[in-house]
Backbone bond lengths (Angstrom), bond angles and torsions (degrees), N, CA, C in turn:
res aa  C-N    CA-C-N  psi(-1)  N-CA   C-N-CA  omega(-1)  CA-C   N-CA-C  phi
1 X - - - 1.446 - - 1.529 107.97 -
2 X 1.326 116.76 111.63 1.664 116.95 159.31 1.384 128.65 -41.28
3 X 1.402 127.09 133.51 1.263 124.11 -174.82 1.211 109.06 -71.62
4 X 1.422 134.47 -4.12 1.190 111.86 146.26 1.662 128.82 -93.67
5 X 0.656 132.86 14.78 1.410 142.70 138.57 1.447 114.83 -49.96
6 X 1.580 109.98 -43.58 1.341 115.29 -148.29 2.107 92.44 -87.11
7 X 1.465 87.81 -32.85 1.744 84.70 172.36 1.659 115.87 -55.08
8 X 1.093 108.91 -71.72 1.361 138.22 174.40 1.542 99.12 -19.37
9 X 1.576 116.12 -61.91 1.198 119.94 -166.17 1.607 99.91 -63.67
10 X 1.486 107.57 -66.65 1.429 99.80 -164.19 2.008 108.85 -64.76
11 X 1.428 125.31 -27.86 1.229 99.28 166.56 1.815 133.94 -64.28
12 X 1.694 102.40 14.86 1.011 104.73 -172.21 0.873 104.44 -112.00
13 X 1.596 127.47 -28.09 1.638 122.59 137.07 1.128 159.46 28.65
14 X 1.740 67.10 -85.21 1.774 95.80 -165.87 1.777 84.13 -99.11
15 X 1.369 172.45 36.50 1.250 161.33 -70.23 1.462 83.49 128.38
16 X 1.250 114.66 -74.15 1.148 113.24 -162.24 1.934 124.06 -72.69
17 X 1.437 94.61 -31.27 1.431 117.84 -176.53 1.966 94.42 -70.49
18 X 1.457 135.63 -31.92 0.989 157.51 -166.09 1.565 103.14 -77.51
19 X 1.461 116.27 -58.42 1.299 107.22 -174.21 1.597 111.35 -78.71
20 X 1.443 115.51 -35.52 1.494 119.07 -179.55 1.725 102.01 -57.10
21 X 1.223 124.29 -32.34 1.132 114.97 -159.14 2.103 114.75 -112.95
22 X 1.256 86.91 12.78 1.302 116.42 178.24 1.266 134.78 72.42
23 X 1.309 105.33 6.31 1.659 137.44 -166.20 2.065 98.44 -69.83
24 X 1.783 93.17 98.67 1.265 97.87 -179.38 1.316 111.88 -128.11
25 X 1.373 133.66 170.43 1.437 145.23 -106.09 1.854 83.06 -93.70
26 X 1.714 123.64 156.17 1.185 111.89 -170.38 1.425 113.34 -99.25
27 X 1.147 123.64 162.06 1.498 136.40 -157.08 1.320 93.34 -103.28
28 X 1.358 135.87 141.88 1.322 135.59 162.60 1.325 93.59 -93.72
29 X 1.268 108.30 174.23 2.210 128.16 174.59 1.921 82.72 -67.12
30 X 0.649 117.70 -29.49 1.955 105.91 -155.94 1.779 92.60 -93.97
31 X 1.514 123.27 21.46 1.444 84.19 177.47 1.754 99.12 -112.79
32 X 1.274 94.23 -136.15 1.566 101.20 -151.32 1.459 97.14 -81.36
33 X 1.102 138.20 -20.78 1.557 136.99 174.36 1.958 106.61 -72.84
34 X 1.013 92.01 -40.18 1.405 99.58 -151.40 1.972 110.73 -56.27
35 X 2.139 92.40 -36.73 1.509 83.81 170.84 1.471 117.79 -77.45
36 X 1.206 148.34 17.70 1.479 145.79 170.83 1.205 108.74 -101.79
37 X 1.350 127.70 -1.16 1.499 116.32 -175.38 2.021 90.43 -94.30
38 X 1.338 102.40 133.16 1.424 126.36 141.54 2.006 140.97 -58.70
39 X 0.911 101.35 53.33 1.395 102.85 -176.13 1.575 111.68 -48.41
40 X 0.983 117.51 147.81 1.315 146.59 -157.28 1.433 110.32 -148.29
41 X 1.684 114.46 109.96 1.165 118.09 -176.46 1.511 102.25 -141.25
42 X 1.627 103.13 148.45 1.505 117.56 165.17 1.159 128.19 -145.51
43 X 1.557 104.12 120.92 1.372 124.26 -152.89 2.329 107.54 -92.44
44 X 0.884 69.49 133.86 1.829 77.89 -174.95 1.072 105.88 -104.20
45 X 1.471 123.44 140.23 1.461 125.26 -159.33 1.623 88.71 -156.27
46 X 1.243 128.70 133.48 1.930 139.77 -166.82 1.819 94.12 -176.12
47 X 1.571 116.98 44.27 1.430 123.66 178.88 1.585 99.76 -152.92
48 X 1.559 100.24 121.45 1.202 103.57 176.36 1.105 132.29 -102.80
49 X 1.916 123.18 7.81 1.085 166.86 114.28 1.514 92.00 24.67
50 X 1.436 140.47 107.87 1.434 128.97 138.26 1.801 120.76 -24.27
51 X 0.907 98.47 -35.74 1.713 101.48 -164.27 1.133 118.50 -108.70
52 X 1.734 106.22 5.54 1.563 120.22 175.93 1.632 96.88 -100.22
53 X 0.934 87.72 -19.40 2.145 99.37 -163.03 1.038 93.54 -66.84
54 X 1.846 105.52 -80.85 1.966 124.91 -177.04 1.561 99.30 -26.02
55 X 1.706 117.19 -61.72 1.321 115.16 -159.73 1.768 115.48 -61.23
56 X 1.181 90.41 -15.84 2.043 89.31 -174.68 1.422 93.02 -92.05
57 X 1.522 136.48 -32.88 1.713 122.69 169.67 1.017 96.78 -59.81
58 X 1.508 156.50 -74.44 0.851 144.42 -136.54 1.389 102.35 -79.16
59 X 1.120 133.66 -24.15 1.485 108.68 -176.41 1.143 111.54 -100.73
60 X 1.589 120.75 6.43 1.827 147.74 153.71 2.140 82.87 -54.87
61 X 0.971 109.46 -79.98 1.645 127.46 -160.75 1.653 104.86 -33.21
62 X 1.584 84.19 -73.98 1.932 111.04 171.25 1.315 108.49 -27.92
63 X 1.935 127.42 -64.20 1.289 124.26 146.46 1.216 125.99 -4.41
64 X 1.171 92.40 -94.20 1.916 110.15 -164.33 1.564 98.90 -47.53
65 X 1.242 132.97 -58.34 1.619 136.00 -178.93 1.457 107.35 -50.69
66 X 1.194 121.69 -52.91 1.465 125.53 -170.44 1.814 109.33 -63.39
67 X 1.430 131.52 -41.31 1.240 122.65 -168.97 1.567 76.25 -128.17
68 X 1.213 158.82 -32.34 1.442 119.61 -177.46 1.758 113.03 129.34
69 X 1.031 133.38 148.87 1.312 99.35 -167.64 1.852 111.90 -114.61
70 X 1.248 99.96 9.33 1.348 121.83 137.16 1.368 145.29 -40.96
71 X 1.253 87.29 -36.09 1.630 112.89 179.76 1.593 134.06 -122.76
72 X 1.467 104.68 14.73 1.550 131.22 -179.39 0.861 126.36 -165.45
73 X 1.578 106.27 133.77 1.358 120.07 -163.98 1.646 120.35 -102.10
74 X 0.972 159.03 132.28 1.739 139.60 -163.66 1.576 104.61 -136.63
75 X 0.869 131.65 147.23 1.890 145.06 -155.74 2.279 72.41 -155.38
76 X 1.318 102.57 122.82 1.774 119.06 136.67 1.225 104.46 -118.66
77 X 1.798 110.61 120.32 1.116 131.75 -172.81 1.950 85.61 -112.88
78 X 1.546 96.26 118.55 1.598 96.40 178.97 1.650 114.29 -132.80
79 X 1.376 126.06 122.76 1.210 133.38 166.24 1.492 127.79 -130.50
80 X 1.461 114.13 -157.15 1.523 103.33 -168.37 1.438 124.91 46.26
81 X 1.223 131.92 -124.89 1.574 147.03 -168.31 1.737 98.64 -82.72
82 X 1.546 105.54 -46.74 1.057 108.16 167.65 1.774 141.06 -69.56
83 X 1.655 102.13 11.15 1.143 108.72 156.16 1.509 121.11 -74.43
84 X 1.092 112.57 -23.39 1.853 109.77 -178.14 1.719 114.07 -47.87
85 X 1.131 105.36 -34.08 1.895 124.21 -164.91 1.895 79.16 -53.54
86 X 1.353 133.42 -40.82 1.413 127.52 -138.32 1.918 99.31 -118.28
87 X 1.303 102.07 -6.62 1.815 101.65 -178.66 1.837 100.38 -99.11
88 X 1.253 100.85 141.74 1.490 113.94 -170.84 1.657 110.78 -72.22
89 X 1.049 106.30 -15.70 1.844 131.04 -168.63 1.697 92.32 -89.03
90 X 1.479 128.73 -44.84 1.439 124.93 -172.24 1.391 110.11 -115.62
91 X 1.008 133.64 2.48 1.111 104.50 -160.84 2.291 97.98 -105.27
92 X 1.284 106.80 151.12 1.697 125.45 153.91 1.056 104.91 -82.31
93 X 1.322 137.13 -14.90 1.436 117.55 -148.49 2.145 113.02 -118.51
94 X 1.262 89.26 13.16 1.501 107.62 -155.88 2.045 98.96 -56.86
95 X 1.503 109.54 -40.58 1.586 106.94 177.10 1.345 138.94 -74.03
96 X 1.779 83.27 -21.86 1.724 105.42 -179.32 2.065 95.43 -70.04
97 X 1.497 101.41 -50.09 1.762 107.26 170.98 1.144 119.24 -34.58
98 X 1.292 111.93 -54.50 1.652 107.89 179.42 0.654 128.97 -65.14
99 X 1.972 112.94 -28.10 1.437 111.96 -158.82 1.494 103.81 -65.40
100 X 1.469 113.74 -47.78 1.281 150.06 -165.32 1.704 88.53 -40.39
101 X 1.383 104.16 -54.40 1.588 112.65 -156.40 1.432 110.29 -62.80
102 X 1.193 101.70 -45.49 1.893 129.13 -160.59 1.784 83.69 -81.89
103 X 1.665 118.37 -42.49 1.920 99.08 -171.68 1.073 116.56 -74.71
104 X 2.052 113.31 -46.74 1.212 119.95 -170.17 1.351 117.22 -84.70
105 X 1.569 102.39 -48.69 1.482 123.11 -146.60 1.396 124.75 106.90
106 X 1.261 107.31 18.66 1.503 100.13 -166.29 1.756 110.36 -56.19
107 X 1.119 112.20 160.19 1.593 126.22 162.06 0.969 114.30 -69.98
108 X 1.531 146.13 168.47 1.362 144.95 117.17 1.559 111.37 -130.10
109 X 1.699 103.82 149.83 1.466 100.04 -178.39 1.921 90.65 -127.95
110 X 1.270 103.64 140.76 1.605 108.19 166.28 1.223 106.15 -98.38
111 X 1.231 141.18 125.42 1.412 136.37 148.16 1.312 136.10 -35.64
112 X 1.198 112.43 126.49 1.578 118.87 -156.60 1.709 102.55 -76.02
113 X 1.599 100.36 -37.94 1.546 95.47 -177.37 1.606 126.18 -90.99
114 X 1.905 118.01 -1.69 1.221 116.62 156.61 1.744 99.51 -80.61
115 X 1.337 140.28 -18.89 1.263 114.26 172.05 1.321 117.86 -81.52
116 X 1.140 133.20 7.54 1.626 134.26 -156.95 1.612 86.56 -100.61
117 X 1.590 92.42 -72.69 1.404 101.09 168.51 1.596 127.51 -11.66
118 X 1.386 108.19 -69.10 1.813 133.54 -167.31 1.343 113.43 -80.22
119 X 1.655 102.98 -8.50 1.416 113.72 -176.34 1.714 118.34 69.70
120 X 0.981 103.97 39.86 1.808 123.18 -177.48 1.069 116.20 -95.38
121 X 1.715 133.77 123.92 1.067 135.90 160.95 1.798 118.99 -83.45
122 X 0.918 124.02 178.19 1.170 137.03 152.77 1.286 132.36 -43.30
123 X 1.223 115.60 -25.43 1.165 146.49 172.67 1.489 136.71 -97.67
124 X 1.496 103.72 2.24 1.458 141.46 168.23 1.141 98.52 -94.95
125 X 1.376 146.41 -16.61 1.624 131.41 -149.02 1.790 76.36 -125.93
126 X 1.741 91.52 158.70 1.576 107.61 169.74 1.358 111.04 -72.06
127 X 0.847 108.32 -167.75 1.696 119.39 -152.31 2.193 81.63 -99.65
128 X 0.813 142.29 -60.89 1.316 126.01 -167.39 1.389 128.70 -73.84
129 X 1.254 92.58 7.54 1.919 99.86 162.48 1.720 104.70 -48.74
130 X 1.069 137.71 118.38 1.188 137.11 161.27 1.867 117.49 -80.72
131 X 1.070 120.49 -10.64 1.163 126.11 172.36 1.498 112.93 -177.65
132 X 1.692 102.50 143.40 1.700 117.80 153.10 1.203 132.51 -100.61
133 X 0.849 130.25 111.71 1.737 158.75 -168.08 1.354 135.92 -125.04
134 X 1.067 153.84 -170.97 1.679 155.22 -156.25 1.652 81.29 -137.13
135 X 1.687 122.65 102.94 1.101 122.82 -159.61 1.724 100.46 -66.28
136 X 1.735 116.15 -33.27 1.978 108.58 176.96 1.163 92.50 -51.45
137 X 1.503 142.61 -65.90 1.739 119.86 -137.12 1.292 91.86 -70.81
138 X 1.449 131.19 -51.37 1.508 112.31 -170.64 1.518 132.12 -50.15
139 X 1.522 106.69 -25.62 1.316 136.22 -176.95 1.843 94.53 -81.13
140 X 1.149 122.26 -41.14 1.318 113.51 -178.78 1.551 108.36 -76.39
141 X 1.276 114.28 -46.67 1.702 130.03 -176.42 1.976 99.03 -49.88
142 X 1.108 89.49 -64.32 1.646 81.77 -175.61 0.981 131.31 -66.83
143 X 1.369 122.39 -6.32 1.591 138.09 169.15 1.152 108.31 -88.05
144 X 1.318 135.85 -30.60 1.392 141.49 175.88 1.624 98.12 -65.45
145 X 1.141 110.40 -52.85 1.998 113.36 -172.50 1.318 95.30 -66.38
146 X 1.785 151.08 1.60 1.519 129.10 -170.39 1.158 109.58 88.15
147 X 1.625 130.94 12.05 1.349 126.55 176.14 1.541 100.46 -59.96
148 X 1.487 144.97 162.27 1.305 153.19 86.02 1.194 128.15 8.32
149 X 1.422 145.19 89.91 1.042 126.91 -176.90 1.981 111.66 -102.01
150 X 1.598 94.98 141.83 1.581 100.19 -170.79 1.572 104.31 -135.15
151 X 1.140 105.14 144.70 1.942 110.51 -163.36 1.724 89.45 -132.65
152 X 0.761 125.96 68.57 1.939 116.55 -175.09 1.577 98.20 -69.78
């Protein structure tokens, strides 16, 4: 048998091993599936750091601009140190929040058990907290549904 035969054969192979096994041609991010998918992300924030805060909006922002806000969804699930970003008493960041809220929609959840803790009502947090919760189960809940998980 000629070695080219012997190509021929085995690229027909592997051709063949491909279609039986369903192995079809690859999709880049840019094709026609890629704009209908909904991404879904949730960002974890336990830093009360000014410059840990700014940096997780902004890469909330960076998001939304980069795929569209059509096409992504964002939950900041924030506790510990990183509850301050969400109390009206600490936070710098209270306009950049809204903006986020009023452009994208973003979520935010405060943790029910760093406010218990800190002695925080409901009424300590800005007005776009969308919910109080035990920030792990939410962090577990949304990972269970296919959320994204992001720790900046």
């Amino acid at each position: 048998m000629s070695r080219y035969a012997t190509v021929v054969g085995f690229v027909g192979l592997m051709i063949f091993i491909g279609l039986v096994c369903g192995v079809g041609p690859v999709q880049s991010a840019e094709g026609p599936e890629a704009g209908s998918k909904i991404h879904r992300v949730v960002m974890h924030l336990n830093s009360g750091e000014e410059k840990v805060q700014k940096g997780a909006l902004n890469n909330i922002k960076n998001l939304y601009e980069a795929i569209g806000a059509e096409r992504v969804m964002v939950e900041l699930v924030a506790h510990g140190a990183g509850l301050s970003l969400f109390t009206k008493q600490d936070t710098k960041l209270a306009e950049e929040l809204a903006r986020l809220k009023t452009s994208y929609g973003v979520s935010y959840t405060a943790c029910s058990n760093t406010m218990k803790a800190q002695g925080l009502t409901r009424a300590d947090l800005i007005d776009q907290v969308d919910r109080t919760m035990p920030a792990m189960v939410r962090l577990m809940e949304l990972q269970e549904q296919g959320w994204a998980y992001i720790k900046p």
